[in-house]
C-alpha distance (Angstrom), angle and dihedral (degrees) to the residues before:
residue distance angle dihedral
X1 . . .
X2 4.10 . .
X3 4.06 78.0 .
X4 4.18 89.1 59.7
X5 3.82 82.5 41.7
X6 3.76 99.6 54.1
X7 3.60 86.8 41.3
X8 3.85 104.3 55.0
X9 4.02 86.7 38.4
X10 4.09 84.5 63.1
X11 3.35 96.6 41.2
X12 4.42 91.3 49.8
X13 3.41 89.3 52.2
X14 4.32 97.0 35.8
X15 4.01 80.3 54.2
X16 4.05 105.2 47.8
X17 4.20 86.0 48.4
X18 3.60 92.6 54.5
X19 4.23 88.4 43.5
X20 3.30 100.3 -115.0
X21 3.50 97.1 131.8
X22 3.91 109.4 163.7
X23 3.78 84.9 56.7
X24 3.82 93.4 52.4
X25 3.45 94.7 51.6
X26 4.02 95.9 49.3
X27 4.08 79.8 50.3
X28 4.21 92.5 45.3
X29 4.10 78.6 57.5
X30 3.54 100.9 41.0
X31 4.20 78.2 63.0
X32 3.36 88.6 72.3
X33 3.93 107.1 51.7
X34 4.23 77.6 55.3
X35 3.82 97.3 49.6
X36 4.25 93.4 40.1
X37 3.88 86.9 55.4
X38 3.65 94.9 41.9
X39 3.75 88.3 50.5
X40 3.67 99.2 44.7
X41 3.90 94.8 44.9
X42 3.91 88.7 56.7
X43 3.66 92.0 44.2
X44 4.27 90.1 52.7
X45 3.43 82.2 51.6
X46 4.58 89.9 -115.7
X47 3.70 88.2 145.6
X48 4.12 130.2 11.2
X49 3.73 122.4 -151.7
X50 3.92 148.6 171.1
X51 3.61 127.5 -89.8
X52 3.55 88.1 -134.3
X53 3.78 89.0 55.4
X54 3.98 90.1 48.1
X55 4.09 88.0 55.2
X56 3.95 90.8 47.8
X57 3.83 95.7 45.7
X58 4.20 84.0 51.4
X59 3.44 91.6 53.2
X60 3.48 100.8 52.2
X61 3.93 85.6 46.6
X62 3.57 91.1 56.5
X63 4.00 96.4 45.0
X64 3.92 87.3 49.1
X65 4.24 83.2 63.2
X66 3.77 103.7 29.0
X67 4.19 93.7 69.1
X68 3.59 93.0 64.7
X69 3.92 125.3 90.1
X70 4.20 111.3 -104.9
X71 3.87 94.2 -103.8
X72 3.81 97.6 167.6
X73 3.71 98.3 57.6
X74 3.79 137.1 49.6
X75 4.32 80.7 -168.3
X76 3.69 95.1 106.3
X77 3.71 91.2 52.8
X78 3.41 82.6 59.7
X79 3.74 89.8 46.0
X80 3.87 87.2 48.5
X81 3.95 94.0 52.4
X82 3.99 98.9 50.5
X83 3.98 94.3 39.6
X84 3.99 91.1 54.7
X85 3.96 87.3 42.0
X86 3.66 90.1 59.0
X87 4.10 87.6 43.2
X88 3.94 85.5 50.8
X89 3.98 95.4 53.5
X90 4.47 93.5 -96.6
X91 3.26 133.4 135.9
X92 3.90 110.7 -137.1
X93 3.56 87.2 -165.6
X94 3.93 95.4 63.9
X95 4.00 96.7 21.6
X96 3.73 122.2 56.1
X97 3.80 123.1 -153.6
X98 4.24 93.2 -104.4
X99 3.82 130.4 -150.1
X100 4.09 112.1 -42.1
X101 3.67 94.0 37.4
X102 4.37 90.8 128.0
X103 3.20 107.3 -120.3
X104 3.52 102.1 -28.2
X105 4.13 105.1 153.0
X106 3.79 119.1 -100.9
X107 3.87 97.7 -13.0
X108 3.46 99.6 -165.6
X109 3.90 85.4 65.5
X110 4.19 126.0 102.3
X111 4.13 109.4 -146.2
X112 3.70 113.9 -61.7
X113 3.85 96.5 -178.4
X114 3.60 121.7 95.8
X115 4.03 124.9 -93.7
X116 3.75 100.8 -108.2
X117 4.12 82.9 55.8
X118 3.98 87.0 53.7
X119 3.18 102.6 50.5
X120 3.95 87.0 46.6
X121 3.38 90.4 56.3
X122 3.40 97.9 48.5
X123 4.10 86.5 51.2
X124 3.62 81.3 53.7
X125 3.45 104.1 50.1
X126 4.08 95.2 49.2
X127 3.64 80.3 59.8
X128 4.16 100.8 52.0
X129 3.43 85.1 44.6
X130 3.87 94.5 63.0
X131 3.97 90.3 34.3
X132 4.10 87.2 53.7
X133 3.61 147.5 5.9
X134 4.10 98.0 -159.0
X135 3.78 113.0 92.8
X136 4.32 92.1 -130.2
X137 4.40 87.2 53.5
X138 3.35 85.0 50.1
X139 3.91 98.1 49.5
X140 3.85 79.5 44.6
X141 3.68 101.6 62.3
X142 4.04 85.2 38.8
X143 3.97 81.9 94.6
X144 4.05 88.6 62.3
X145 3.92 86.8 101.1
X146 3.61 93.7 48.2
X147 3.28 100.2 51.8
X148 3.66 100.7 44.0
X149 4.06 92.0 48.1
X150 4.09 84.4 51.7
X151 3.91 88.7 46.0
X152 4.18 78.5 52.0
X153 3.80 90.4 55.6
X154 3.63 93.1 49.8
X155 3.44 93.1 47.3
X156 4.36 91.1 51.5
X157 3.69 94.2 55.5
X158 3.89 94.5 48.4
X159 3.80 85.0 105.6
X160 3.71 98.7 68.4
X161 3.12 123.1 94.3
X162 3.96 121.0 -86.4
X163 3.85 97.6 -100.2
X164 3.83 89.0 52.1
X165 3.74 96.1 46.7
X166 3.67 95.0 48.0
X167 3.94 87.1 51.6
X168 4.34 84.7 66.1
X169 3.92 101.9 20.6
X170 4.04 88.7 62.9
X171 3.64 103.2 40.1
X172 3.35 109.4 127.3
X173 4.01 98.1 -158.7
X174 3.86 103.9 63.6
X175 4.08 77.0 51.0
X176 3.37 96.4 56.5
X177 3.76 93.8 39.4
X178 3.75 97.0 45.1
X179 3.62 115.1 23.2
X180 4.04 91.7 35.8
X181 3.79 102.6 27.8
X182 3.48 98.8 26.1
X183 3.64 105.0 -143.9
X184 3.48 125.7 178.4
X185 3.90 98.0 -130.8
X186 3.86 93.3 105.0
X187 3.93 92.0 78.4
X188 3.60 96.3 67.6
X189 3.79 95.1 29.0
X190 4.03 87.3 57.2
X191 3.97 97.9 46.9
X192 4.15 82.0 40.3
X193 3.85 92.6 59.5
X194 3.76 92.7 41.2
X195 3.32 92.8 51.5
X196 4.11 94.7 56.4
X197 3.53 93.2 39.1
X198 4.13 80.8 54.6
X199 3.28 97.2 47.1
X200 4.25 93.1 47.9
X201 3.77 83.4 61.7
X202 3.74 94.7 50.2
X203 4.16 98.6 -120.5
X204 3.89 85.0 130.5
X205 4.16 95.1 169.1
X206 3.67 87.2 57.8
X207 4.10 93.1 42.4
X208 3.56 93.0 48.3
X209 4.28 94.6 44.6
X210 4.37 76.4 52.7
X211 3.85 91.9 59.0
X212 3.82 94.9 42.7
X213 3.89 89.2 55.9
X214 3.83 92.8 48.9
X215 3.66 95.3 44.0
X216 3.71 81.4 49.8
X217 4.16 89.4 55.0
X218 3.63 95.9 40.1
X219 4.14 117.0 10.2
X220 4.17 92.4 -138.3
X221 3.70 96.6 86.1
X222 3.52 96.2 71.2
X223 3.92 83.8 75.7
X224 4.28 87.3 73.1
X225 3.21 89.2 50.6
X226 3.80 89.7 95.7
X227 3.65 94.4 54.3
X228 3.97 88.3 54.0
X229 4.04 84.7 46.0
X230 3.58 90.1 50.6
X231 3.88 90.0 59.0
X232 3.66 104.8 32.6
X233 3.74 125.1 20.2
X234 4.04 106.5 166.7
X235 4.05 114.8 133.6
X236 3.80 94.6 -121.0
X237 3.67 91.7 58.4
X238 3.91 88.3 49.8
X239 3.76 95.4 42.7
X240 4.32 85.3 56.9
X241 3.56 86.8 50.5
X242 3.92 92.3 56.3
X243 4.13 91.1 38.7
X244 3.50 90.3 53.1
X245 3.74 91.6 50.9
X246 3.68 103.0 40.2
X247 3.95 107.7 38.0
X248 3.72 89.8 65.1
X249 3.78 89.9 60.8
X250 3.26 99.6 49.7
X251 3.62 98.2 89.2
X252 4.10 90.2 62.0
X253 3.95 100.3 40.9
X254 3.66 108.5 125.0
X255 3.67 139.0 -177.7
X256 4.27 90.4 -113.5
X257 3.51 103.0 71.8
X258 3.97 83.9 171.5
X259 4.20 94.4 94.4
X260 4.20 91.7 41.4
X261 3.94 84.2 49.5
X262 3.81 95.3 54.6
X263 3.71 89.5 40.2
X264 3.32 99.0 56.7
X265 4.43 89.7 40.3
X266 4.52 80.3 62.2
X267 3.52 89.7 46.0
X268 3.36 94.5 58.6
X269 3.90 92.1 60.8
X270 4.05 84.2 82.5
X271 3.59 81.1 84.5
X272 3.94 97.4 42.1
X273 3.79 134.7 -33.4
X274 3.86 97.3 88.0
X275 3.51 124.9 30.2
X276 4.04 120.8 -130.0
X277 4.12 124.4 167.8
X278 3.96 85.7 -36.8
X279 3.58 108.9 166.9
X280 4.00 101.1 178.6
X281 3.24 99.6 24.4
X282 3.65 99.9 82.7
X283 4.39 88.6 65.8
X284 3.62 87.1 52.0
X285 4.06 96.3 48.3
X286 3.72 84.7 47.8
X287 4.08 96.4 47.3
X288 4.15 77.8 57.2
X289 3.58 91.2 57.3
X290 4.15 96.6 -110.9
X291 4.61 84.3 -54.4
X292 3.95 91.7 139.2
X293 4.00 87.1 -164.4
X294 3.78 95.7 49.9
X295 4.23 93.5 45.1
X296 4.18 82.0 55.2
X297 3.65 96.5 57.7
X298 4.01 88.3 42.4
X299 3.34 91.7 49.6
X300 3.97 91.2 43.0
X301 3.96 85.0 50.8
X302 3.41 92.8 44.3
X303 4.13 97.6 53.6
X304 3.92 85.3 49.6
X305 3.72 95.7 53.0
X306 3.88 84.4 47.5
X307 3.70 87.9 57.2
X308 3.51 103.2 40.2
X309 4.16 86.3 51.7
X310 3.43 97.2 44.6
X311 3.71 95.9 48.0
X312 3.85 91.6 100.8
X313 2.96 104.2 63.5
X314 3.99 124.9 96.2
X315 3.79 104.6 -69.7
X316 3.35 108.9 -110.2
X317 4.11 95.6 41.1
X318 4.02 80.8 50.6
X319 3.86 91.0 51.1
X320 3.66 95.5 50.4
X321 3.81 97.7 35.3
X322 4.05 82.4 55.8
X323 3.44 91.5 52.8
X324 3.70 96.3 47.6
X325 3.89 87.2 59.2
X326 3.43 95.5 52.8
X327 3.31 94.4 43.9
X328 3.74 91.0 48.7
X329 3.57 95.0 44.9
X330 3.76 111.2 47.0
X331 3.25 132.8 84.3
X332 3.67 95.5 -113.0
X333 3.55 139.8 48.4
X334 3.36 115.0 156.1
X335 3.89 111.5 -169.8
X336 3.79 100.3 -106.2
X337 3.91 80.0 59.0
X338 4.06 83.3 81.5
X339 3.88 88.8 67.6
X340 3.80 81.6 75.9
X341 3.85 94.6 74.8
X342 3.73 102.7 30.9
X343 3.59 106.2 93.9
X344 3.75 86.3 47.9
X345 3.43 86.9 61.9
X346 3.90 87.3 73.7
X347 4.28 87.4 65.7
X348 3.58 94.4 31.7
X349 4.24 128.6 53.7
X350 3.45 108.5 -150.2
X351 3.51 121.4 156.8
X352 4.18 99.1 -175.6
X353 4.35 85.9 60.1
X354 4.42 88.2 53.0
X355 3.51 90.2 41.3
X356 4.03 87.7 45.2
X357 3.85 90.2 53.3
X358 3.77 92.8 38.4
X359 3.92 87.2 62.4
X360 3.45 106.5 25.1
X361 4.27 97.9 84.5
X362 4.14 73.2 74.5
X363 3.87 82.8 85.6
X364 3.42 101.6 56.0
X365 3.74 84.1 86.1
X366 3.36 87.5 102.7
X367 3.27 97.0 79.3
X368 3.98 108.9 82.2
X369 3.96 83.3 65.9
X370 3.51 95.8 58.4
X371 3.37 95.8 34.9
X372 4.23 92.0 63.1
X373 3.75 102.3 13.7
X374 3.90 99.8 31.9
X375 4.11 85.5 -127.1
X376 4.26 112.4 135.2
X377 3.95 87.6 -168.6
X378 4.25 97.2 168.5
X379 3.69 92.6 163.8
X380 3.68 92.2 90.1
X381 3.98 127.4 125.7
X382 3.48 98.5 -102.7
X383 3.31 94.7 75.8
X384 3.45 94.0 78.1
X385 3.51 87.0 72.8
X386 3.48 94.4 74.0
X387 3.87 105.7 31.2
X388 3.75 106.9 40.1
X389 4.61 83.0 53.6
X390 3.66 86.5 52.2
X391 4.25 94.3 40.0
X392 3.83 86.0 47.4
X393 4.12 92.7 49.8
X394 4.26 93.0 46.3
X395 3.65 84.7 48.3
X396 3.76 89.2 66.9
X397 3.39 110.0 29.5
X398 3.77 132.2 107.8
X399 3.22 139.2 -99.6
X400 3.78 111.8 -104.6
X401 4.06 140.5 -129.5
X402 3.64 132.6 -136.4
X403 4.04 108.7 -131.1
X404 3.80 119.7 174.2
X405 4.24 117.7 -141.9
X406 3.53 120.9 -158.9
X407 4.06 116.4 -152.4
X408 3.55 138.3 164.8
X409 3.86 85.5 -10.7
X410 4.13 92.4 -60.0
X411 3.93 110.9 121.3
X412 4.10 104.5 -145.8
X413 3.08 123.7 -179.1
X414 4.37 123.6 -140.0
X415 3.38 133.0 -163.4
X416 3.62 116.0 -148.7
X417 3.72 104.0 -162.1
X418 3.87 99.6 154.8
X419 3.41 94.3 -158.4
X420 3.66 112.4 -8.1
């Protein structure tokens, strides 16, 4: 079964380099028929195997993806372009890329990511530089940071048990999404997952100084910050949050605020001002009466109520179900967004998020628009294909049960929400 795995990994990632995308995506969710049976049989017990031989068979997964080219993004041409500003002596918060920048997303834009992913990628680009000298091996090795922050991941939830492991180690999207695509989504997601698996053993400074440096990769873990409010609310641990945060922006703080402002005004169209895959979304642009600007801050209002009321709950359900709601109620969500939630799949059973990320390469349809008319248009009918399945299965699912396992001396904690 890992064989069938490997294989239709290879042949996703062989298809979307040579373009042919509608047969890459039936591959991408062939993946998943692989991993569900490979996940079941170990949980029924049909075959029993090592950790150690769950880590190896995830690596080779990965290193069957990572040769290829990252077809399904122009994102690490964007990566590219503000790591070799930053090598040149430029500030990609203050100076965007400009017109004839090849294929370098949205041109006209200044950096929207957060500093610790700048200076990562500027890290990253001194070392595609020295690897190669061609612009497109350069963009290649762009996805260094990605892959070794996913590797990170991997290597934090080695002390679940085997079951739970195998649930993240053979997961075919963050494989596609980081050691294909090379997005850089596996900062934040790292520094997210260290800072739950922090907090669950009570060393809140440390947790806390872990959420700052993700919300300074990505900006959307600020939203869990009220869960880890909820259990821990001493200054110190608030103070690391802010260090963490801040100190990796000092080295782009400038006296024209002007270019940061405007940045952060376009970043706020994740929540409304163009519409991408948003499932949600569309109820709360018509509760606004078709205003685009007013359905953003209702949505943004909304996601923060979401987190504030969901804070109580154990703190790894609360950290997915907070994610869910953003992801739910944006007006993007891209598919690599889903790499967000995966590793909490490992604490929490939830069979609506794997079939979510079984069907959710569906949207990448999108892409032969932007590919020849430069037009991301995600609010198409199709869809519907994935989110109404995934409504449907929520609807019906249970509620769920924390249960603690004890191996190998390690305390982890599981939440069994069937379907939640």
């Amino acid at each position: 079964m890992m064989a069938a795995l490997g294989l239709a990994l290879g042949m996703t990632a062989t298809a979307g380099s040579r373009g042919s995308l509608a047969v890459s995506i039936g591959w991408w969710i062939s993946t998943f028929t692989f991993y569900l049976v490979s996940i079941w049989a170990f949980h029924q017990n049909k075959f029993i195997v090592s950790k150690q031989f769950i880590v190896i068979a995830g690596l080779a997964l990965r290193l069957i993806a990572f040769p290829f080219p990252q077809t399904l993004s122009d994102d690490p041409y964007r990566y590219h372009w503000e790591g070799r500003a930053q090598a040149q002596g430029v500030n990609p918060y203050v100076t965007p890329p400009g017109a004839g920048q090849t294929r370098v997303p949205v041109q006209e834009a200044t950096a929207g990511y957060g500093p610790v992913l700048e200076l990562l990628e500027h890290a990253n680009y001194r070392v595609a530089a020295a690897l190669s000298s061609g612009m497109d091996g350069q963009v290649f090795w762009m996805k260094l940071h990605p892959v070794v922050f996913e590797l990170a991941t991997l290597a934090l939830l080695y002390t679940l048990p085997a079951t739970q492991l195998a649930t993240y180690a053979w997961c075919p999207f963050p494989i596609v999404e980081f050691w294909w695509n090379g997005h850089n989504d596996a900062v934040a997601i790292f520094f997210v997952v260290a800072a739950l698996q922090l907090g669950q053993r009570d060393r809140w400074n440390l947790a806390f100084a872990a959420l700052g440096l993700a919300t300074g990769a990505k900006w959307w873990p600020a939203l869990l910050l009220p869960a880890f409010l909820y259990r821990h609310r001493r200054a110190a641990a608030f103070a690391a949050f802010g260090t963490a945060l801040v100190v990796p922006a000092l080295p782009y703080l400038t006296g024209d605020v002007a270019p940061i402002l405007e940045s952060a005004r376009r970043m706020s169209g994740f929540l409304g001002g163009w519409r991408n895959n948003d499932s949600l979304f569309g109820a709360v642009l018509w509760l606004s009466g078709g205003d685009v600007y007013r359905a953003k801050w209702m949505a943004g209002g909304l996601v923060l109520l979401a987190a504030i009321g969901l804070a109580r709950l154990p703190l790894y359900r609360s950290a997915l179900a907070t994610i869910t709601a953003l992801l739910f109620l944006s007006a993007n969500c891209h598919p690599w967004y889903l790499t967000w939630f995966v590793p909490l799949l490992a604490f929490v059973e939830s069979t609506p998020h794997v079939l979510w990320l079984g069907l959710m390469p569906i949207c990448y349809i999108v892409l032969p628009d932007w590919w020849f008319l430069e037009n991301w248009q995600g609010v198409r009918p199709e869809r519907w294909l994935v989110y109404v399945p995934v409504f449907v299965f929520g609807l019906g699912g249970r509620q769920g049960h924390v249960r603690l396992q004890k191996e190998e001396g390690a305390l982890s904690t599981a939440v069994s929400a069937g379907d939640s």
